[in-house]
PDB file of N, H, CA, C and O in Angstrom:
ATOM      1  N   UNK A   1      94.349  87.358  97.828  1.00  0.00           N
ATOM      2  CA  UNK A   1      95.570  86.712  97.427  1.00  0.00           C
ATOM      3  C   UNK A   1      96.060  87.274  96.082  1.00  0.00           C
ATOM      4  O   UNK A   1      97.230  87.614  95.911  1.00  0.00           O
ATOM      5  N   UNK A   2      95.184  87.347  95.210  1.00  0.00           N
ATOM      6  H   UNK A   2      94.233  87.071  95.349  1.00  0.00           H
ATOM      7  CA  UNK A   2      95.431  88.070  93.709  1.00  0.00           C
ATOM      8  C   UNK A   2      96.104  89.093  93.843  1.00  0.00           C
ATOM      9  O   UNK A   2      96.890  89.356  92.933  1.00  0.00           O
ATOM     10  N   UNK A   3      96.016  90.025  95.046  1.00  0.00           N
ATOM     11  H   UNK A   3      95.377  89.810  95.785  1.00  0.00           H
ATOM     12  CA  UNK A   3      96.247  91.584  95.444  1.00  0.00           C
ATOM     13  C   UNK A   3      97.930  91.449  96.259  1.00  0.00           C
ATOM     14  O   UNK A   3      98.916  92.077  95.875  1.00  0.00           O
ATOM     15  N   UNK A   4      97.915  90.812  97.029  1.00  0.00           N
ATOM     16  H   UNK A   4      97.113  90.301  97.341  1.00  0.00           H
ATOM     17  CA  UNK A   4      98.463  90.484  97.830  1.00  0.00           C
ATOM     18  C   UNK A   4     100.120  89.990  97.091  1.00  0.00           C
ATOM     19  O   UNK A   4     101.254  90.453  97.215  1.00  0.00           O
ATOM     20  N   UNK A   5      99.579  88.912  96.360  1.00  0.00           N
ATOM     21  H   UNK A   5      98.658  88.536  96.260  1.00  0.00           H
ATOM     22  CA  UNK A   5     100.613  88.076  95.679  1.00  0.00           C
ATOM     23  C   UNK A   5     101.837  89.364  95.062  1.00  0.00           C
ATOM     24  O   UNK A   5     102.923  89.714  95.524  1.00  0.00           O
ATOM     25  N   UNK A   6     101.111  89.791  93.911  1.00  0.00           N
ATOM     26  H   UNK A   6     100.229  89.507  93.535  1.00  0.00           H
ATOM     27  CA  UNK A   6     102.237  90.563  93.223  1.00  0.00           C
ATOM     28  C   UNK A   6     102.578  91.598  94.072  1.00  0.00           C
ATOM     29  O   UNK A   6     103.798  91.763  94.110  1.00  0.00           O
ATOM     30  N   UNK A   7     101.892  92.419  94.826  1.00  0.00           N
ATOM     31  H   UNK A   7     100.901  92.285  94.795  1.00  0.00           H
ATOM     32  CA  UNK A   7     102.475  93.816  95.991  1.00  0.00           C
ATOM     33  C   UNK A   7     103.892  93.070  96.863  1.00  0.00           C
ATOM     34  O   UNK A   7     104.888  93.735  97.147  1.00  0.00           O
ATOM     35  N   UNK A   8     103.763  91.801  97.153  1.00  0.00           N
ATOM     36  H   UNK A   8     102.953  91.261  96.923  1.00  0.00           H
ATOM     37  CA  UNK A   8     104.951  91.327  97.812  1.00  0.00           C
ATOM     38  C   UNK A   8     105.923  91.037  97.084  1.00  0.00           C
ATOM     39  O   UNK A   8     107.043  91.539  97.166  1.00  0.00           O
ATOM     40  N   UNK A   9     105.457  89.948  96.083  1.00  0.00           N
ATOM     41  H   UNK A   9     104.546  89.540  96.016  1.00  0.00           H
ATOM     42  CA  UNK A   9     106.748  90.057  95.002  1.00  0.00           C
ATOM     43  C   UNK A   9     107.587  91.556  93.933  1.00  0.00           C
ATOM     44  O   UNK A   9     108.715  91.548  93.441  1.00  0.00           O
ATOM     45  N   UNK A  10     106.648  92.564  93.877  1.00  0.00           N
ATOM     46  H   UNK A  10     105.731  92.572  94.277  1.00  0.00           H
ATOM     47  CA  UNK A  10     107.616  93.548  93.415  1.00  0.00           C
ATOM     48  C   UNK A  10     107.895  94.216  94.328  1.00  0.00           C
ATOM     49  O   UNK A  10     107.976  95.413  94.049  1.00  0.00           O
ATOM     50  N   UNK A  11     108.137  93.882  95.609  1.00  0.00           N
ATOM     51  H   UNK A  11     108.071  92.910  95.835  1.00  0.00           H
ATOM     52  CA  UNK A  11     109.061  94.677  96.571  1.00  0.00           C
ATOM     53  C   UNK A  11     110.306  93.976  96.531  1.00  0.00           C
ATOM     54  O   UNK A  11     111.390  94.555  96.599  1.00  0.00           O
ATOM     55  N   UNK A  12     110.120  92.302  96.385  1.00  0.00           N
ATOM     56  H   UNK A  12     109.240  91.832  96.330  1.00  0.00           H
ATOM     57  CA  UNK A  12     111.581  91.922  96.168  1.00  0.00           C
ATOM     58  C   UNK A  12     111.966  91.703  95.141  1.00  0.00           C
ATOM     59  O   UNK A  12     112.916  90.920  95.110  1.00  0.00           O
ATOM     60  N   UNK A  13     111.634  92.063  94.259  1.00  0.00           N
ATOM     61  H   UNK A  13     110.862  92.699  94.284  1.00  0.00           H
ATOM     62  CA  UNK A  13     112.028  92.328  93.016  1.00  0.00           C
ATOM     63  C   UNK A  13     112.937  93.398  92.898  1.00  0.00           C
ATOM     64  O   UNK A  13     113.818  93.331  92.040  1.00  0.00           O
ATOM     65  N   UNK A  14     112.793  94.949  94.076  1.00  0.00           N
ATOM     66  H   UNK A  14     112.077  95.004  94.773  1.00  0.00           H
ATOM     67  CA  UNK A  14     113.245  95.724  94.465  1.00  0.00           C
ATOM     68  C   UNK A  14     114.879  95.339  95.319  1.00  0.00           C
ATOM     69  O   UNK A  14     116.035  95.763  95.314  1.00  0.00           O
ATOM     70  N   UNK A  15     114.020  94.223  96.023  1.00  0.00           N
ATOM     71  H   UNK A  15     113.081  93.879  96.027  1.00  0.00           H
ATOM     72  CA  UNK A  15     115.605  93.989  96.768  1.00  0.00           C
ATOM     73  C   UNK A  15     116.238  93.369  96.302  1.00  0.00           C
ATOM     74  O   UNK A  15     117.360  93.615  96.744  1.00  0.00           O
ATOM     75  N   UNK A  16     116.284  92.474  95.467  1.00  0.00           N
ATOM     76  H   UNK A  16     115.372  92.274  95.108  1.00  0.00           H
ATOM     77  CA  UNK A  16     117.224  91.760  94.275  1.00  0.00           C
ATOM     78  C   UNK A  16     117.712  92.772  93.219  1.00  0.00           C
ATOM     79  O   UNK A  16     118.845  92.506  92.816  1.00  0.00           O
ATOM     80  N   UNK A  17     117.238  93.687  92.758  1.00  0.00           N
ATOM     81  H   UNK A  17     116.319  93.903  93.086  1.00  0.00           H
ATOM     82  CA  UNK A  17     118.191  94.810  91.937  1.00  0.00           C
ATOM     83  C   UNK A  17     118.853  95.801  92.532  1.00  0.00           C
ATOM     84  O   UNK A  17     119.776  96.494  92.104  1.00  0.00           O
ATOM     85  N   UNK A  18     118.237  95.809  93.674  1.00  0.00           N
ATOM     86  H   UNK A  18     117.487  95.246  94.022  1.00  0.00           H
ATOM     87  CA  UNK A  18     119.495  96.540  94.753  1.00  0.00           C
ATOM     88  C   UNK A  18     120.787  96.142  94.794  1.00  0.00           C
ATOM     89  O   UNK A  18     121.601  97.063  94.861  1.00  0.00           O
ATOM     90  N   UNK A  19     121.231  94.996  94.773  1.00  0.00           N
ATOM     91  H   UNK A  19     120.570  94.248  94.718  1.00  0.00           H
ATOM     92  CA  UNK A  19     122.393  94.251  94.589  1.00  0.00           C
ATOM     93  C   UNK A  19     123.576  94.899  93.512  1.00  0.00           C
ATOM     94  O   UNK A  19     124.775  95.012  93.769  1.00  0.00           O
ATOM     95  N   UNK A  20     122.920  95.270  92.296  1.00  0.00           N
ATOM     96  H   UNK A  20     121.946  95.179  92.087  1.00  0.00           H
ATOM     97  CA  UNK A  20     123.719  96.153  91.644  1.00  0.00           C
ATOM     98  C   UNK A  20     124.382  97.194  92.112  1.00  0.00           C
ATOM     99  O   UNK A  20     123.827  98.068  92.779  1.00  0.00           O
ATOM    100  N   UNK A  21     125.372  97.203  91.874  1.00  0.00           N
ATOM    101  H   UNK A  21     125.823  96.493  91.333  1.00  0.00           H
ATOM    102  CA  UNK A  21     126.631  98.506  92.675  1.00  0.00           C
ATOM    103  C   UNK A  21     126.365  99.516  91.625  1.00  0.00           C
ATOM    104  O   UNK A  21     126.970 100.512  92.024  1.00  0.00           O
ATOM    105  N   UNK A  22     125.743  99.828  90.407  1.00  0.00           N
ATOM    106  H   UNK A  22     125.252  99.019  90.083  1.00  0.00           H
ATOM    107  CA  UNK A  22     125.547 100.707  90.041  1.00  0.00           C
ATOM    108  C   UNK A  22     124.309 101.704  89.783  1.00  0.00           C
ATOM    109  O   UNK A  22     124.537 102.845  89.382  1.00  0.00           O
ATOM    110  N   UNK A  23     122.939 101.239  90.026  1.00  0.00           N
ATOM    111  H   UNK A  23     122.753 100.312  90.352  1.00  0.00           H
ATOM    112  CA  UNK A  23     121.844 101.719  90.307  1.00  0.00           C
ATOM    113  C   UNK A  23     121.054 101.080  91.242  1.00  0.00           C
ATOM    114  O   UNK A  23     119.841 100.910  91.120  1.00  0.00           O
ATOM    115  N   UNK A  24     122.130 100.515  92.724  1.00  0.00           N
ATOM    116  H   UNK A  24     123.116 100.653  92.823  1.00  0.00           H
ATOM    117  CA  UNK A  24     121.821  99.822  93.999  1.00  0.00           C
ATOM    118  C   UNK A  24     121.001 100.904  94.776  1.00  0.00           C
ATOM    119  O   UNK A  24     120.155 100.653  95.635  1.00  0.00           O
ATOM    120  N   UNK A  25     121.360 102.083  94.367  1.00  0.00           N
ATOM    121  H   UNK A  25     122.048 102.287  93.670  1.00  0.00           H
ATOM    122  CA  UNK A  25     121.060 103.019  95.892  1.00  0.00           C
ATOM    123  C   UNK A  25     119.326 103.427  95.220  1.00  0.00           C
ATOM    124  O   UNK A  25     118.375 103.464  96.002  1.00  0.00           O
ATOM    125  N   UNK A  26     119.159 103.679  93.849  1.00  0.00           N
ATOM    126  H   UNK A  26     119.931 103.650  93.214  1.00  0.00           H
ATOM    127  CA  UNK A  26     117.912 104.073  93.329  1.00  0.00           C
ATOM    128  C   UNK A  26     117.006 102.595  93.783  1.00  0.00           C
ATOM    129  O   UNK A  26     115.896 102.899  94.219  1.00  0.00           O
ATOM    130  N   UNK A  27     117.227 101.306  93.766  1.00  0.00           N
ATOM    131  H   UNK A  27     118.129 101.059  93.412  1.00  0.00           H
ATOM    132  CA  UNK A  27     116.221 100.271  94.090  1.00  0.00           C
ATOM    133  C   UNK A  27     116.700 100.170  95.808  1.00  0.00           C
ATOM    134  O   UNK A  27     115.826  99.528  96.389  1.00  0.00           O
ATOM    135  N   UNK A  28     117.325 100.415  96.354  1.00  0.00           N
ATOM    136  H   UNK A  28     118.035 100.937  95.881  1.00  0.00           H
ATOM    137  CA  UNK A  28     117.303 100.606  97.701  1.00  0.00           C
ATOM    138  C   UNK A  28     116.225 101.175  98.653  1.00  0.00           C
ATOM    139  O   UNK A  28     115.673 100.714  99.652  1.00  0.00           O
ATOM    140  N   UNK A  29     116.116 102.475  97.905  1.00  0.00           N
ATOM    141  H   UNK A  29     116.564 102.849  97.093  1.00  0.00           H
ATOM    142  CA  UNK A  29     114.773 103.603  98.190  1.00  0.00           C
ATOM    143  C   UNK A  29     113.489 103.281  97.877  1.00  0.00           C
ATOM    144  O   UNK A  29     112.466 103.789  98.335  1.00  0.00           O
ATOM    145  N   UNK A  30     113.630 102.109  96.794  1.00  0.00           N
ATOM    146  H   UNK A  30     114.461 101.696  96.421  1.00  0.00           H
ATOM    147  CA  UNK A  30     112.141 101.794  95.737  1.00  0.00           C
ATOM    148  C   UNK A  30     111.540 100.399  96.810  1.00  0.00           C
ATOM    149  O   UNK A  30     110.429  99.957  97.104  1.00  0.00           O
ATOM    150  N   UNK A  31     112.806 100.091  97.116  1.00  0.00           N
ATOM    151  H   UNK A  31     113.709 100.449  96.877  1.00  0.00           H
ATOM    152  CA  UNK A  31     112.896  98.582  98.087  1.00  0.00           C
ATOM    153  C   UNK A  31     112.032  99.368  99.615  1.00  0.00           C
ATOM    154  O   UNK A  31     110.839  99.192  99.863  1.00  0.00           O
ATOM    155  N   UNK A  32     112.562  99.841 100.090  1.00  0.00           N
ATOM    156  H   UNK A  32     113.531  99.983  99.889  1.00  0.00           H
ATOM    157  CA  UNK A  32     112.055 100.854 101.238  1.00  0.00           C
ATOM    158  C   UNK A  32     110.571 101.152 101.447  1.00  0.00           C
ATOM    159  O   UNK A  32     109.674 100.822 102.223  1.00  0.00           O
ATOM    160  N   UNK A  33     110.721 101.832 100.522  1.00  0.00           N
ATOM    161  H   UNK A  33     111.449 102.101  99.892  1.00  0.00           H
ATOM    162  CA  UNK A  33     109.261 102.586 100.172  1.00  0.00           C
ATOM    163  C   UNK A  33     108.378 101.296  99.843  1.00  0.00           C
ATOM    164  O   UNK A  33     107.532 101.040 100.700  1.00  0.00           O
ATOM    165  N   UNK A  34     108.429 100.568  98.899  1.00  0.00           N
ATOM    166  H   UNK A  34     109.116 100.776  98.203  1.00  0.00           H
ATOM    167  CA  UNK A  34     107.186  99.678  98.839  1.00  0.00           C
ATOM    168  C   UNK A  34     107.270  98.506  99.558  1.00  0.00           C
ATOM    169  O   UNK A  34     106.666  97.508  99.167  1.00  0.00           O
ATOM    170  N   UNK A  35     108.202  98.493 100.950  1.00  0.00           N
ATOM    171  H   UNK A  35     108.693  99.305 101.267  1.00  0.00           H
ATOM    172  CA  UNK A  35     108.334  97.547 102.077  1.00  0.00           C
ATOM    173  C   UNK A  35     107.319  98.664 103.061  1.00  0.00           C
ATOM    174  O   UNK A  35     106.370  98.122 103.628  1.00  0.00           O
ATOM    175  N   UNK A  36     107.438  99.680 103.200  1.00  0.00           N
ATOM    176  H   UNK A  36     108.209 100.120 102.740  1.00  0.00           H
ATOM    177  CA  UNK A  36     106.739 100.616 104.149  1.00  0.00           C
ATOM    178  C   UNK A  36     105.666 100.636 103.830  1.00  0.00           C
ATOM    179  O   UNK A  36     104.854 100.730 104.751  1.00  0.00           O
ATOM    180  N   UNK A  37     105.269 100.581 102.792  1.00  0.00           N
ATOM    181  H   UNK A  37     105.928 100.505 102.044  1.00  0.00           H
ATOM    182  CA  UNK A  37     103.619 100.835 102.385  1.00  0.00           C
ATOM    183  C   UNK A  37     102.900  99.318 102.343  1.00  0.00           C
ATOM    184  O   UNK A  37     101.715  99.230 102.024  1.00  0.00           O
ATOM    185  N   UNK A  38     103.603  98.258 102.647  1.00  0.00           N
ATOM    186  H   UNK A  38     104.566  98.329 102.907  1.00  0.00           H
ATOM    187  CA  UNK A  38     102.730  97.034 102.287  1.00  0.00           C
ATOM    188  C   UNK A  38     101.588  97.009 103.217  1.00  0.00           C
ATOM    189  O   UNK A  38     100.412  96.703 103.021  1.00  0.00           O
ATOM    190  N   UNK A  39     102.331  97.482 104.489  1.00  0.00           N
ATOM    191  H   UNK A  39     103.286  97.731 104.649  1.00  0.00           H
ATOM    192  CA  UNK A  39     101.265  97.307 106.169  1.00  0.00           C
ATOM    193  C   UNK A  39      99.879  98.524 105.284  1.00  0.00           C
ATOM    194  O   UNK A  39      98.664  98.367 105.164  1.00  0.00           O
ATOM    195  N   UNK A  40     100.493  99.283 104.980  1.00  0.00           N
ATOM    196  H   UNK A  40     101.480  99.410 105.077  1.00  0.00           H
ATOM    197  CA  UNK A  40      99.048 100.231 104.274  1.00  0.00           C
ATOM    198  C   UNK A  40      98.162  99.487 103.599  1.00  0.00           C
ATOM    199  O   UNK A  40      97.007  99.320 103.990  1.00  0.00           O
ATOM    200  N   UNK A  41      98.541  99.092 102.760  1.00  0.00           N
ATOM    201  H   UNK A  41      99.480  99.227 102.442  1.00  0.00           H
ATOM    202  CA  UNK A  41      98.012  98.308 101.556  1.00  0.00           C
ATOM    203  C   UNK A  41      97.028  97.014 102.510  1.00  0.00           C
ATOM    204  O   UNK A  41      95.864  96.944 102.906  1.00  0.00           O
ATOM    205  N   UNK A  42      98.104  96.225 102.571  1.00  0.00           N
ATOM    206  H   UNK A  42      99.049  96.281 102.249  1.00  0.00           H
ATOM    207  CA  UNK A  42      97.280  94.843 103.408  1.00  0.00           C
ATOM    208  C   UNK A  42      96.604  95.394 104.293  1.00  0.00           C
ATOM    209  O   UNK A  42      95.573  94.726 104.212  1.00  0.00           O
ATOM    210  N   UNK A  43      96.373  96.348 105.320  1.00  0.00           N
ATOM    211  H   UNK A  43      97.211  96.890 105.385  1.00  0.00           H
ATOM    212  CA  UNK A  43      95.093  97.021 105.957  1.00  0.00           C
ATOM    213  C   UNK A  43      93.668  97.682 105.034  1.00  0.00           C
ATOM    214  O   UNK A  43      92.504  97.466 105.371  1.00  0.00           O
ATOM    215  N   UNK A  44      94.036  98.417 103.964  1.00  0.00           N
ATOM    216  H   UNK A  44      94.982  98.592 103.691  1.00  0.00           H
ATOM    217  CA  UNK A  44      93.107  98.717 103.345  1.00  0.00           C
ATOM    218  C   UNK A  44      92.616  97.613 102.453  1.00  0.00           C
ATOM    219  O   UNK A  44      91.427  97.728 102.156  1.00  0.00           O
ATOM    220  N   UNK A  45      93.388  96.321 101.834  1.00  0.00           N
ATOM    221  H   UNK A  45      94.354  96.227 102.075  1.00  0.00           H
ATOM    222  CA  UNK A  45      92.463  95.678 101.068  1.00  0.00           C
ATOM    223  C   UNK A  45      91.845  93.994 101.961  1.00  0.00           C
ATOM    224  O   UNK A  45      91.028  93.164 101.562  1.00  0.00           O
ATOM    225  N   UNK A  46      92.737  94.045 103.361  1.00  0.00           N
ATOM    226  H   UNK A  46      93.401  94.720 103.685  1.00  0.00           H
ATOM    227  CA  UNK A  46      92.294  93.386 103.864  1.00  0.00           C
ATOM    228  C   UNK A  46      91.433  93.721 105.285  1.00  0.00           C
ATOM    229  O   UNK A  46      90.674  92.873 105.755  1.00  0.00           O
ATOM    230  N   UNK A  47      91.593  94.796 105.800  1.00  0.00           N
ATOM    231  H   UNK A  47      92.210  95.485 105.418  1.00  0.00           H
ATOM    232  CA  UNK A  47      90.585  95.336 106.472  1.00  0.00           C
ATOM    233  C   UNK A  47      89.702  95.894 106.541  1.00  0.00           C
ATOM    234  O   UNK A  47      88.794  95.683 107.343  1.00  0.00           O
ATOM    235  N   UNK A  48      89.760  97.072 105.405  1.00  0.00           N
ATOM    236  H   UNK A  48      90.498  97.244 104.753  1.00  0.00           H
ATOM    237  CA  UNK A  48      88.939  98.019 105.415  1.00  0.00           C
ATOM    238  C   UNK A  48      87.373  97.446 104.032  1.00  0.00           C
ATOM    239  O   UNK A  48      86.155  97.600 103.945  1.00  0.00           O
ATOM    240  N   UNK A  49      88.216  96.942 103.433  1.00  0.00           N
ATOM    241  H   UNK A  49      89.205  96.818 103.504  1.00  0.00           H
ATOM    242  CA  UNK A  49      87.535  95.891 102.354  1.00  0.00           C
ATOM    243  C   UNK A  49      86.277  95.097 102.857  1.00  0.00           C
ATOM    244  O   UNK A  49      85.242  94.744 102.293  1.00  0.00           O
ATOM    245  N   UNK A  50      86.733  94.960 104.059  1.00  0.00           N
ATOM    246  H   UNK A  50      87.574  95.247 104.517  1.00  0.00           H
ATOM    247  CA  UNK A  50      85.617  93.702 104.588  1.00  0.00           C
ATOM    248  C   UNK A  50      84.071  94.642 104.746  1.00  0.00           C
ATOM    249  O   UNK A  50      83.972  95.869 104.728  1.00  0.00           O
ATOM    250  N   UNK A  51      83.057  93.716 104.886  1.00  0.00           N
ATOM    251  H   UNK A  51      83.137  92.719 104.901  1.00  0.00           H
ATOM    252  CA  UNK A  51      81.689  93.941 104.544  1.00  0.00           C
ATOM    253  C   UNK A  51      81.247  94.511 106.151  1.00  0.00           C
ATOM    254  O   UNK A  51      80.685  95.563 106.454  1.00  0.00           O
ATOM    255  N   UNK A  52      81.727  93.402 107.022  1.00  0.00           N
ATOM    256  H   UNK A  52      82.184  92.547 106.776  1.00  0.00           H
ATOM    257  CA  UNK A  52      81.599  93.809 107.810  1.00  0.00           C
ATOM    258  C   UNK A  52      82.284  95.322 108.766  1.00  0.00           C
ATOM    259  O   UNK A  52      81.666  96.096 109.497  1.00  0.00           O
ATOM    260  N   UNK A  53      83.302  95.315 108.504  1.00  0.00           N
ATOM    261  H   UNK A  53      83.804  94.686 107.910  1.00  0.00           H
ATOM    262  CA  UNK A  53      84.474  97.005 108.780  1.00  0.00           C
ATOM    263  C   UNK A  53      83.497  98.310 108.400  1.00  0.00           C
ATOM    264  O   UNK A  53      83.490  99.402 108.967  1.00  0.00           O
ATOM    265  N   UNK A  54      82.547  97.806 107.097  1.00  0.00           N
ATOM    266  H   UNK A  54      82.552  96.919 106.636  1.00  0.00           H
ATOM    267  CA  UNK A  54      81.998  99.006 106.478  1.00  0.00           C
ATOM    268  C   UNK A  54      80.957  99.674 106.997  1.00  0.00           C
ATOM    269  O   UNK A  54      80.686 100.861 107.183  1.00  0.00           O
ATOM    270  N   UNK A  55      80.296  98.363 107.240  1.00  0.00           N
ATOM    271  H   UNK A  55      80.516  97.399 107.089  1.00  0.00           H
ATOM    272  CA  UNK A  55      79.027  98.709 108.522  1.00  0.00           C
ATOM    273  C   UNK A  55      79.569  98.787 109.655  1.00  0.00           C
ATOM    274  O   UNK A  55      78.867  99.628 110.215  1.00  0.00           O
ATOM    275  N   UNK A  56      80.289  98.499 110.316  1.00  0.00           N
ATOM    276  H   UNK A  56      80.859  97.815 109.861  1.00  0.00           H
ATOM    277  CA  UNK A  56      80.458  99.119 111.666  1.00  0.00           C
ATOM    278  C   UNK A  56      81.031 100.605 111.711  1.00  0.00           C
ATOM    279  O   UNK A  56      81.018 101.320 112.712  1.00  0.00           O
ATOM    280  N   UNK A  57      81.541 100.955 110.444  1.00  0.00           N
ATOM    281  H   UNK A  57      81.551 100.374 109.630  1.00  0.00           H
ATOM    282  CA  UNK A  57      82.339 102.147 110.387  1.00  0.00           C
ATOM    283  C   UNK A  57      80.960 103.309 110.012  1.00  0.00           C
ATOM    284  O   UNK A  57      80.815 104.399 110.565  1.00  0.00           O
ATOM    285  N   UNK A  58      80.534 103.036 109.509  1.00  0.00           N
ATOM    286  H   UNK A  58      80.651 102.150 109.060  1.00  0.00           H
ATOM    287  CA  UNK A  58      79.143 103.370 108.952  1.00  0.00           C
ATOM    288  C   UNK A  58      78.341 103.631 110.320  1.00  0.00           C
ATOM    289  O   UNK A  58      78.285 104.839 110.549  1.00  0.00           O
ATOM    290  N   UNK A  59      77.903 103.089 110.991  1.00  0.00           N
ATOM    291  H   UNK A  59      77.949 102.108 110.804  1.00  0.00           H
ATOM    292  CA  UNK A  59      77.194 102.866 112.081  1.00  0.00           C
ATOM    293  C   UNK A  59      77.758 103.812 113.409  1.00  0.00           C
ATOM    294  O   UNK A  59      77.221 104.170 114.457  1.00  0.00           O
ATOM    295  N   UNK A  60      79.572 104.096 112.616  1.00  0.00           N
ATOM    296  H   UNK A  60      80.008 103.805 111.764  1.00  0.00           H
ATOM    297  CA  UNK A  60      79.824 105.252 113.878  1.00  0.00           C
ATOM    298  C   UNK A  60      79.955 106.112 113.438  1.00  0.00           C
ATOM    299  O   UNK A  60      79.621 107.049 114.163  1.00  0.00           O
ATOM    300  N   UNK A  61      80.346 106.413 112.413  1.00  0.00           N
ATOM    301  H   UNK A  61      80.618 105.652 111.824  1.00  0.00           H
ATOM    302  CA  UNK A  61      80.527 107.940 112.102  1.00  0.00           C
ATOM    303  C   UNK A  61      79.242 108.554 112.084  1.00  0.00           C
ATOM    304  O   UNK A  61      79.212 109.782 112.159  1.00  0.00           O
ATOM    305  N   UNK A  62      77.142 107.299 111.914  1.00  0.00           N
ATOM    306  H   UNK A  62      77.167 106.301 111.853  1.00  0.00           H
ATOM    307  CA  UNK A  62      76.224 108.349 112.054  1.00  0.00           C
ATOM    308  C   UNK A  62      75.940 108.716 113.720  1.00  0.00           C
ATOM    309  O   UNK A  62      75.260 109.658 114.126  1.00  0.00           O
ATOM    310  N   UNK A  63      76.526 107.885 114.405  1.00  0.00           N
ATOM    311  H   UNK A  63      77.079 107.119 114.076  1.00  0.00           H
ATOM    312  CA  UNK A  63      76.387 108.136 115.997  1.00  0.00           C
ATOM    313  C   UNK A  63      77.216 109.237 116.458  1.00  0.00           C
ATOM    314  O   UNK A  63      77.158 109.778 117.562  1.00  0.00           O
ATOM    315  N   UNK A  64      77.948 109.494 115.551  1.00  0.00           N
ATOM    316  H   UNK A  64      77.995 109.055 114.654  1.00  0.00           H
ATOM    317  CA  UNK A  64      79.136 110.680 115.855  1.00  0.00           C
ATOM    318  C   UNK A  64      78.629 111.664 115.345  1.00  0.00           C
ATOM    319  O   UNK A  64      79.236 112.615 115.838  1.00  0.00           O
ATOM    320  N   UNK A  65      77.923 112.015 114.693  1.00  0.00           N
ATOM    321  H   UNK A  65      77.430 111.243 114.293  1.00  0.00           H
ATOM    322  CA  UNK A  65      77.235 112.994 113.893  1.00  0.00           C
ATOM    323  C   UNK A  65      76.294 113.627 114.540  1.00  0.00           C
ATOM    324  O   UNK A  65      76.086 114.829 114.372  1.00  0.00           O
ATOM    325  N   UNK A  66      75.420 112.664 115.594  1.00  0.00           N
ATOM    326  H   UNK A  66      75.588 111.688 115.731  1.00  0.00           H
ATOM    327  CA  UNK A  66      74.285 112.931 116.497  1.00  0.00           C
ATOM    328  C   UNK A  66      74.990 114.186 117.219  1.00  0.00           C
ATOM    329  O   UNK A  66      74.909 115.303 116.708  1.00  0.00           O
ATOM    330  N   UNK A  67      75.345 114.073 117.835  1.00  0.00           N
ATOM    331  H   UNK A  67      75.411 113.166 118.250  1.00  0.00           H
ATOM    332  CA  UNK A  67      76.401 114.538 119.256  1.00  0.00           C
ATOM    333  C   UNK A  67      76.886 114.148 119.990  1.00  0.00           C
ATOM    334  O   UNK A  67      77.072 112.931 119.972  1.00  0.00           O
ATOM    335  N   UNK A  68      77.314 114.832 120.928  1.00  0.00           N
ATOM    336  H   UNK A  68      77.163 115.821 120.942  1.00  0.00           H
ATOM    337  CA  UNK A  68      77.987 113.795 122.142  1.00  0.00           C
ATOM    338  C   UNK A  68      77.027 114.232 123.134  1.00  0.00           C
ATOM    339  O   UNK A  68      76.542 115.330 123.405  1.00  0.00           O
ATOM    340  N   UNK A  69      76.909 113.229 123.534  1.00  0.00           N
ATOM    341  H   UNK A  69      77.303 112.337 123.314  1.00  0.00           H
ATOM    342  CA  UNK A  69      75.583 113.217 125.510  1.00  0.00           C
ATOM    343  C   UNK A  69      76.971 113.221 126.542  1.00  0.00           C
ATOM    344  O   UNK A  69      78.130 112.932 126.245  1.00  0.00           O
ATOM    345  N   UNK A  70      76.576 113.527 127.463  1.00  0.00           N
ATOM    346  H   UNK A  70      75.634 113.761 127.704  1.00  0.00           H
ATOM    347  CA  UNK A  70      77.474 113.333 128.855  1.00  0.00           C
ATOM    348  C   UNK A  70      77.107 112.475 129.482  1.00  0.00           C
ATOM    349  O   UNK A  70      76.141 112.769 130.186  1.00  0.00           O
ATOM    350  N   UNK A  71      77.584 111.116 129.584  1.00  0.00           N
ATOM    351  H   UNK A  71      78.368 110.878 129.012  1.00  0.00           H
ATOM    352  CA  UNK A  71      77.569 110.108 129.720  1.00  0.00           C
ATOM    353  C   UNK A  71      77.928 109.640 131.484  1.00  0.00           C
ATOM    354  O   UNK A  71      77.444 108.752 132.186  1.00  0.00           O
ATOM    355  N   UNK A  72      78.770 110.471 131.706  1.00  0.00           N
ATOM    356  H   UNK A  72      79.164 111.192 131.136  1.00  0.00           H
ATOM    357  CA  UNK A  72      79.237 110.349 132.657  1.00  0.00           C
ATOM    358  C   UNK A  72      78.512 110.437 134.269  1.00  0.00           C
ATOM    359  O   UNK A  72      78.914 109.899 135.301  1.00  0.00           O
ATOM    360  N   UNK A  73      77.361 111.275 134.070  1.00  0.00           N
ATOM    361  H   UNK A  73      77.034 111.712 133.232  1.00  0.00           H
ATOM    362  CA  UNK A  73      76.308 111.622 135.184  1.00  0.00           C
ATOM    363  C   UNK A  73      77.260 113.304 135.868  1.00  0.00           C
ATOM    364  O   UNK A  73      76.761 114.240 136.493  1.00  0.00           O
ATOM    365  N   UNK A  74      78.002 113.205 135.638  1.00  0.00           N
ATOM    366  H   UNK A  74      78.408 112.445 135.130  1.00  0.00           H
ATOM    367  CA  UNK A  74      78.052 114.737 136.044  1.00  0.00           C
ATOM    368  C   UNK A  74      77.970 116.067 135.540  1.00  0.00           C
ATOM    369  O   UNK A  74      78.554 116.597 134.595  1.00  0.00           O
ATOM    370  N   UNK A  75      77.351 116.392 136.141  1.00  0.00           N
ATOM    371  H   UNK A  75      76.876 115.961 136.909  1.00  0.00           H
ATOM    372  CA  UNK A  75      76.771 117.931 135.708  1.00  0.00           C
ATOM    373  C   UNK A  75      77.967 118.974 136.148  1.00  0.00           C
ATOM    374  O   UNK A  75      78.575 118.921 137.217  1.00  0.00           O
ATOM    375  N   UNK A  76      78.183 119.974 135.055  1.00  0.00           N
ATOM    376  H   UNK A  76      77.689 120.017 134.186  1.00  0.00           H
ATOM    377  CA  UNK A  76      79.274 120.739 135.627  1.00  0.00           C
ATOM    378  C   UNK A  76      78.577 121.895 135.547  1.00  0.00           C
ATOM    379  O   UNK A  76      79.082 122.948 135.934  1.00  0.00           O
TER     380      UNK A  76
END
């Protein structure tokens, strides 16, 4: 929530100075951009963050490392 809180409020902070007709189009772009990146953000500090995400991510990349078996039963 600490993280969360201010990343949302200075995006509209962005869209409220957009309103200005004279440096509207520079917070337009600033408005944009840190509306596009929130989904980034809230995935990395709320997904990737977790304890659990780390170990499972952990747990595949060393199974991926092994090799790959042919799983499938056919022999080519």
């Amino acid at each position: 929530m600490l993280i969360l809180t201010p990343l949302l409020g200075v995006t509209w902070i962005f869209g409220v100075l957009q309103l200005d007709q004279i440096s509207g189009i520079v917070f337009s772009y600033f408005f944009d951009i840190a509306n596009g990146l929130q989904g980034v953000f809230i995935f990395i500090t709320q997904c990737l963050q977790e304890d659990d995400v780390k170990v499972f991510l952990k747990q595949k990349t060393a199974r991926g490392r092994v090799g790959n078996t042919n799983t499938t039963g056919v022999s080519g």
